[in-house]
PyMOL CGO cylinders between C-alpha atoms (Angstrom):
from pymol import cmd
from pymol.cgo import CYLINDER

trace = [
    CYLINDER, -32.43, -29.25, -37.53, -28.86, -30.85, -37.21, 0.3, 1, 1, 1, 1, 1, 1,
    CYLINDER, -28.86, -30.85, -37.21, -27.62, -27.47, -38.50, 0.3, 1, 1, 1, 1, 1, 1,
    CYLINDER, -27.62, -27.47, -38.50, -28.99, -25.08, -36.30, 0.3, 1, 1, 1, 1, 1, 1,
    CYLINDER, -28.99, -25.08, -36.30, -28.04, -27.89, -33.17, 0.3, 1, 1, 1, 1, 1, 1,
    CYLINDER, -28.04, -27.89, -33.17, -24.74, -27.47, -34.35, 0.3, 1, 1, 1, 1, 1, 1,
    CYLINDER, -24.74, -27.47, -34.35, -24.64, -24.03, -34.71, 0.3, 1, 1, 1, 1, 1, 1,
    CYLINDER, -24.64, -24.03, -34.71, -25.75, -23.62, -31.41, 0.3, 1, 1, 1, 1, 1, 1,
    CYLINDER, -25.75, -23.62, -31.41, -22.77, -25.52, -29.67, 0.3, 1, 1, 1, 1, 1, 1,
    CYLINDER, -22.77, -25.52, -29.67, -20.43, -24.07, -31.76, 0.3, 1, 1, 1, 1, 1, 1,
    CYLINDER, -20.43, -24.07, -31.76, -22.05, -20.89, -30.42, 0.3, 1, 1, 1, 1, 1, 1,
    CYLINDER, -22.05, -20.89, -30.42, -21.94, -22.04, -26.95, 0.3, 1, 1, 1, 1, 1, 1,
    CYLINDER, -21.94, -22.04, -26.95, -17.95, -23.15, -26.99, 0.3, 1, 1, 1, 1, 1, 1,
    CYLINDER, -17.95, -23.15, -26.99, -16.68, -20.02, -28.62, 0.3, 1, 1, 1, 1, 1, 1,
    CYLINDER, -16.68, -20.02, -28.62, -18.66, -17.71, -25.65, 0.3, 1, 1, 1, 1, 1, 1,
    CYLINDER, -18.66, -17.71, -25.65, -17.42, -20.36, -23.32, 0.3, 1, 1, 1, 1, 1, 1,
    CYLINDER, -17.42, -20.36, -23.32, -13.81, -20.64, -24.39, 0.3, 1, 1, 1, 1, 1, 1,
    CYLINDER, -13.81, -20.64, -24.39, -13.62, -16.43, -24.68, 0.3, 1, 1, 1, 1, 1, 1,
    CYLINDER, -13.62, -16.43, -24.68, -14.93, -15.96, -21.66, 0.3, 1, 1, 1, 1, 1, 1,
    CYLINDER, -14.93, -15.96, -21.66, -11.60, -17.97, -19.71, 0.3, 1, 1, 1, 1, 1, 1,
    CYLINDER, -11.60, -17.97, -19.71, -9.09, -15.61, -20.83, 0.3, 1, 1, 1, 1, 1, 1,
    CYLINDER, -9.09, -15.61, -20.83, -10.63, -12.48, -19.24, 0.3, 1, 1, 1, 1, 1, 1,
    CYLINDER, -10.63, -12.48, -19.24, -11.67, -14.28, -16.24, 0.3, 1, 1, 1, 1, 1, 1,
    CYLINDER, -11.67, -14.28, -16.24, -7.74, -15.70, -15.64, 0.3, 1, 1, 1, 1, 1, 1,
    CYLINDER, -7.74, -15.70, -15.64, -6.57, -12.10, -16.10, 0.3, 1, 1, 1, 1, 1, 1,
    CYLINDER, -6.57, -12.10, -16.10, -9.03, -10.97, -13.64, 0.3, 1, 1, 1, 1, 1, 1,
    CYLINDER, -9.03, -10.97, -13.64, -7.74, -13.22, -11.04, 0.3, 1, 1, 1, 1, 1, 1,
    CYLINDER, -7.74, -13.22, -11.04, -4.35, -12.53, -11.40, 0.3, 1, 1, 1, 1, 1, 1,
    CYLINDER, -4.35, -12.53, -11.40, -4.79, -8.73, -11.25, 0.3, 1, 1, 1, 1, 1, 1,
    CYLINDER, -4.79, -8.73, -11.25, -6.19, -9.35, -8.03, 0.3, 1, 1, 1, 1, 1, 1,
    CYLINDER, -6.19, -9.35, -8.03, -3.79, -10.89, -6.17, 0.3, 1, 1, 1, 1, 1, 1,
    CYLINDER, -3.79, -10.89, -6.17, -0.92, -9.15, -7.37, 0.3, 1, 1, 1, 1, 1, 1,
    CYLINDER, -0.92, -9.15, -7.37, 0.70, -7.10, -4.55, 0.3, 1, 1, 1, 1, 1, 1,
    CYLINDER, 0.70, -7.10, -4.55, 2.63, -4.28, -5.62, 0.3, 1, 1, 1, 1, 1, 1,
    CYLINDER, 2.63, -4.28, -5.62, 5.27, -3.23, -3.47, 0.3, 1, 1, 1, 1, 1, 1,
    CYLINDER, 5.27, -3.23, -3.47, 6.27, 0.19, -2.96, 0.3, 1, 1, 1, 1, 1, 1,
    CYLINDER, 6.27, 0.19, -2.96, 8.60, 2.41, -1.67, 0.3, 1, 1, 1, 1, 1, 1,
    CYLINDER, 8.60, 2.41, -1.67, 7.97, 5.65, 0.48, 0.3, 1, 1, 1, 1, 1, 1,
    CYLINDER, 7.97, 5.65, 0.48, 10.29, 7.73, 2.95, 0.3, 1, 1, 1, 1, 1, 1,
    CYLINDER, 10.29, 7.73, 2.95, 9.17, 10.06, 5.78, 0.3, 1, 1, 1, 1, 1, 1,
    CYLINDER, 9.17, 10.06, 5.78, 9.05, 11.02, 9.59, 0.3, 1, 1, 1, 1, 1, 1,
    CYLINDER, 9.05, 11.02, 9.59, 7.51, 9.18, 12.40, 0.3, 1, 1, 1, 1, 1, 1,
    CYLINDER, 7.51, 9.18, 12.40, 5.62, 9.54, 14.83, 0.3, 1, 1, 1, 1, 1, 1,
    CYLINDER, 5.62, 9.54, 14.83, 3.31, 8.82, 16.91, 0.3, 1, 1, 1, 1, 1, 1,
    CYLINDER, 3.31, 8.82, 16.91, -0.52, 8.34, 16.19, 0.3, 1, 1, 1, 1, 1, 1,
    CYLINDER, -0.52, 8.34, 16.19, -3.45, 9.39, 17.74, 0.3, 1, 1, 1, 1, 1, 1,
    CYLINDER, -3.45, 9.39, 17.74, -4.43, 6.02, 19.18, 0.3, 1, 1, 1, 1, 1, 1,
    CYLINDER, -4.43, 6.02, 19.18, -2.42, 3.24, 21.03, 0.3, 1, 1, 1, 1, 1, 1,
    CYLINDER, -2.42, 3.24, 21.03, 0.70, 1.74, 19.75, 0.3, 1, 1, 1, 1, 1, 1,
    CYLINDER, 0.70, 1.74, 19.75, 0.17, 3.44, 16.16, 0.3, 1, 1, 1, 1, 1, 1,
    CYLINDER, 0.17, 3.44, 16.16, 3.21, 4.25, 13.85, 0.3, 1, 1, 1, 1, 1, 1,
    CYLINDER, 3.21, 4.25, 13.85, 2.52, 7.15, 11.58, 0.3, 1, 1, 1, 1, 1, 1,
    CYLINDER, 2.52, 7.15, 11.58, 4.49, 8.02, 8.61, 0.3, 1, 1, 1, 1, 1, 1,
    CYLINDER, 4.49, 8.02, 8.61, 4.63, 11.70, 7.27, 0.3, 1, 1, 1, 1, 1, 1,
    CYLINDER, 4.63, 11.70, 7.27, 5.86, 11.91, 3.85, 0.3, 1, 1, 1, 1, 1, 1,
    CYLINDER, 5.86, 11.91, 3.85, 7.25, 15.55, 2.86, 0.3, 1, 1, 1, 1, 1, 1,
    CYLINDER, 7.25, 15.55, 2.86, 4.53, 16.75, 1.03, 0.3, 1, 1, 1, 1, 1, 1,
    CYLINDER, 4.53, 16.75, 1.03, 2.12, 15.67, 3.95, 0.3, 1, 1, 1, 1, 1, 1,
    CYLINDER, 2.12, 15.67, 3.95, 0.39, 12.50, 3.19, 0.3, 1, 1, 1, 1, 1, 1,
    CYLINDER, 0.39, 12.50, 3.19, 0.45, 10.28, 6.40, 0.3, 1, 1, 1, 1, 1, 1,
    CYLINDER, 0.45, 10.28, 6.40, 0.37, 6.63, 6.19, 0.3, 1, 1, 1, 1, 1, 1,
    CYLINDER, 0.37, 6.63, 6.19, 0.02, 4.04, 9.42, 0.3, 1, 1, 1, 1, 1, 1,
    CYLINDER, 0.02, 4.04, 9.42, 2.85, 1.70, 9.61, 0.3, 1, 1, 1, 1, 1, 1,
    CYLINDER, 2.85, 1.70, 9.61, 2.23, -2.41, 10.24, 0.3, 1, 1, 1, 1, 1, 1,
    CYLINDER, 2.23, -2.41, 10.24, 4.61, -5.22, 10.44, 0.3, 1, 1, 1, 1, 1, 1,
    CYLINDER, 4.61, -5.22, 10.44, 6.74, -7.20, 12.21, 0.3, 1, 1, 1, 1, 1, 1,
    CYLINDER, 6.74, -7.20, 12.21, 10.08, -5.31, 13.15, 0.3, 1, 1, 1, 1, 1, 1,
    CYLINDER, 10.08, -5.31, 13.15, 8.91, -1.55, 12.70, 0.3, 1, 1, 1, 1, 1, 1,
    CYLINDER, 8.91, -1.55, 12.70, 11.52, 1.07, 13.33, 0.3, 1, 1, 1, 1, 1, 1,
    CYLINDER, 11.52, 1.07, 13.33, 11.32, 3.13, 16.75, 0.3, 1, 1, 1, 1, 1, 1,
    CYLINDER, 11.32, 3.13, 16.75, 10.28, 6.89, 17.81, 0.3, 1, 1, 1, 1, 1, 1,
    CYLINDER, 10.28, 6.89, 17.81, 14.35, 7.54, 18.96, 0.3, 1, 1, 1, 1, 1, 1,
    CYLINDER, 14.35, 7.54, 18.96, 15.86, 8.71, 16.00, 0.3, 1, 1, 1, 1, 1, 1,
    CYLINDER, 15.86, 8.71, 16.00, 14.82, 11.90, 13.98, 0.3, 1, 1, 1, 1, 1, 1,
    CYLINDER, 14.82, 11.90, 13.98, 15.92, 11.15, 10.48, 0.3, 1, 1, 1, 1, 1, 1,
    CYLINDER, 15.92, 11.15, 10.48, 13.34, 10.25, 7.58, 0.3, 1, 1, 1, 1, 1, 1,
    CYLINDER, 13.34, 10.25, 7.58, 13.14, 6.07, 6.91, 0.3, 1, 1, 1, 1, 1, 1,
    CYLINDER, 13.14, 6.07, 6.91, 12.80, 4.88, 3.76, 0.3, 1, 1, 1, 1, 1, 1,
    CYLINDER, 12.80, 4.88, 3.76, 10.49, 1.79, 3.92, 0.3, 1, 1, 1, 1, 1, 1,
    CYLINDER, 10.49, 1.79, 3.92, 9.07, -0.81, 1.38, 0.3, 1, 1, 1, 1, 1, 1,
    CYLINDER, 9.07, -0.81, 1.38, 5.95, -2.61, 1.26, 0.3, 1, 1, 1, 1, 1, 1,
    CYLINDER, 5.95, -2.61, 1.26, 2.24, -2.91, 0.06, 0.3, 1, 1, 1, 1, 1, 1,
    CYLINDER, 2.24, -2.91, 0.06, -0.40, -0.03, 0.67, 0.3, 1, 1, 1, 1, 1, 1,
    CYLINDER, -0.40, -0.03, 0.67, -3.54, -1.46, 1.63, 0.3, 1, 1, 1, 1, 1, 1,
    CYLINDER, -3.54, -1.46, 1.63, -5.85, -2.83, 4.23, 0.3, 1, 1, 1, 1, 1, 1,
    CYLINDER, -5.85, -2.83, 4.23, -7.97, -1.84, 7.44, 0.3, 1, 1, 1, 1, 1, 1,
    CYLINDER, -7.97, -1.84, 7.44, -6.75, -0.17, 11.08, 0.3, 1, 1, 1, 1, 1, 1,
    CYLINDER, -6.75, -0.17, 11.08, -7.90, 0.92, 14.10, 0.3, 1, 1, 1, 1, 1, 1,
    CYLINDER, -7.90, 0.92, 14.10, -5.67, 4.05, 13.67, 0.3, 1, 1, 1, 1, 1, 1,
    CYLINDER, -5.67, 4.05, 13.67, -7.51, 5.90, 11.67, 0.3, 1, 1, 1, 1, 1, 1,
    CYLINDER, -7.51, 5.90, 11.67, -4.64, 8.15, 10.23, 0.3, 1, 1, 1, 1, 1, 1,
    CYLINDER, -4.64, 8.15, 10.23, -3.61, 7.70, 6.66, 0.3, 1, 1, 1, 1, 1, 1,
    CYLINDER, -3.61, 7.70, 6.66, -3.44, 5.01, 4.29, 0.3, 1, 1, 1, 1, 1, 1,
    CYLINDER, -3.44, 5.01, 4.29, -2.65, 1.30, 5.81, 0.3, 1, 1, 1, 1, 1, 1,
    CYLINDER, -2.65, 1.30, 5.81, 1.12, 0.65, 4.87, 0.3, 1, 1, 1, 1, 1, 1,
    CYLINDER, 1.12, 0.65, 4.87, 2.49, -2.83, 5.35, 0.3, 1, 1, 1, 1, 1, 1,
    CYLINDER, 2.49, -2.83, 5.35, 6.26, -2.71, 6.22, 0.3, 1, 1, 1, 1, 1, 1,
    CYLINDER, 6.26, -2.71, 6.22, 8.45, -5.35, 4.91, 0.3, 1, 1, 1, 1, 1, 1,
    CYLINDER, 8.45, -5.35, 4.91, 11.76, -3.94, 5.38, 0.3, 1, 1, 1, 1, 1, 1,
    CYLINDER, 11.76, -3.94, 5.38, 13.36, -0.25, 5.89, 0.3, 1, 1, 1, 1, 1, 1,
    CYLINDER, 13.36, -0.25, 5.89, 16.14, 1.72, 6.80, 0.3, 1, 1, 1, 1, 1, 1,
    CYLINDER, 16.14, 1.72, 6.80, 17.42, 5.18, 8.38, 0.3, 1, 1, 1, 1, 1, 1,
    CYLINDER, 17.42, 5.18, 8.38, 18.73, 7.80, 6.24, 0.3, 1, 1, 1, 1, 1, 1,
    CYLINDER, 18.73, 7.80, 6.24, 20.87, 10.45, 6.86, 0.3, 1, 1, 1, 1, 1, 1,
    CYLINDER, 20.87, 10.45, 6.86, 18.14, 13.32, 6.27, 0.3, 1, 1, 1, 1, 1, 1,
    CYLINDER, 18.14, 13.32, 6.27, 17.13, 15.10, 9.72, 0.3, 1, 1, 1, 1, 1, 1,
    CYLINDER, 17.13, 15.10, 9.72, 13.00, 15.42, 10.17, 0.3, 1, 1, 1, 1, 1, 1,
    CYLINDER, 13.00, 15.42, 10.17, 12.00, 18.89, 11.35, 0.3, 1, 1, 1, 1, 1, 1,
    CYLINDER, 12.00, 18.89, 11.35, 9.28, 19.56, 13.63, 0.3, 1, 1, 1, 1, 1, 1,
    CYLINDER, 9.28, 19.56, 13.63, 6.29, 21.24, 11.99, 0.3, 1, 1, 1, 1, 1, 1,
    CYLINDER, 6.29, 21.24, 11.99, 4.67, 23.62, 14.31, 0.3, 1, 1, 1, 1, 1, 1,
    CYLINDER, 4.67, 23.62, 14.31, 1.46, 23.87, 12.09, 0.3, 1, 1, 1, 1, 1, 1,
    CYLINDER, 1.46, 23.87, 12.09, 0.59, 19.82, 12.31, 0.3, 1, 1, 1, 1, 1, 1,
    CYLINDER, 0.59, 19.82, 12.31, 3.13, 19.41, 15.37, 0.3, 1, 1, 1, 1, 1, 1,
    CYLINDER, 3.13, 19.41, 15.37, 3.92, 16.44, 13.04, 0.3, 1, 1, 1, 1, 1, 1,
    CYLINDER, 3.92, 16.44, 13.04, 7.40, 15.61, 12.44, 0.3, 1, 1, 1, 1, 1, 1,
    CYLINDER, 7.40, 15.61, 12.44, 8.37, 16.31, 8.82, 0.3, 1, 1, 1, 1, 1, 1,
    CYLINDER, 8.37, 16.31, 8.82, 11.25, 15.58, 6.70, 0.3, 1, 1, 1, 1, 1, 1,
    CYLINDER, 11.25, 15.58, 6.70, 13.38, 18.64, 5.81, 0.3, 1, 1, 1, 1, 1, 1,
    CYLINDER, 13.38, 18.64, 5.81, 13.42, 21.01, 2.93, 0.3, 1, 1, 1, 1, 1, 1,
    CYLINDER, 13.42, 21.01, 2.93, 16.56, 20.55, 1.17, 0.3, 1, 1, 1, 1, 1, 1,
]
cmd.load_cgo(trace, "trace")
């Protein structure tokens, strides 16, 4: 009787104690944001005070932020931040801006998508 009690917590502590590994790494995976880098045109979208961004090979993404770049210029911006999340845009994947810059690459104006695109080199 004593053995088979025993065996049984020993039982229960080894399940417990591998189970708190995976379930640590599980947490962590989630809230690690991974930032990334993309560069494009602008314009703008569809609806209301929506920044789109059209990479070169097409993909569009919808800008948000604090301290977004404007419509004036027509080179491609290079920005950095995390992919992800919900709009009312409805164009692209959500792209959260933390910081970006103007390059010296001129967009061209695509007269299939009448989306600014950035140019062939």
């Amino acid at each position: 009787m004593q053995i088979a009690r025993g065996s049984i917590l020993l039982t229960a502590f080894t399940a417990a104690l591998l189970s708190m590994p995976c379930r640590a790494y599980a947490q962590e995976k989630t809230t690690d944001t991974h930032e990334t880098r993309i560069q494009g045109c602008l314009s703008k979208g569809v609806e209301t005070g929506c920044l789109i961004l059209t990479t070169n090979v097409g993909k569009t993404y919808s800008l948000h932020g604090n301290n977004l770049p404007g419509l004036d210029k027509k080179l491609v911006v290079d920005v950095k931040g995390a992919e992800g999340g919900v709009d009312s845009c409805s164009q692209g994947s959500v792209f959260q801006v933390t910081s970006w810059n103007w390059t010296k690459m001129k967009c061209k104006k695509s007269a299939r998508s009448q989306r600014n695109k950035p140019a062939d080199k």
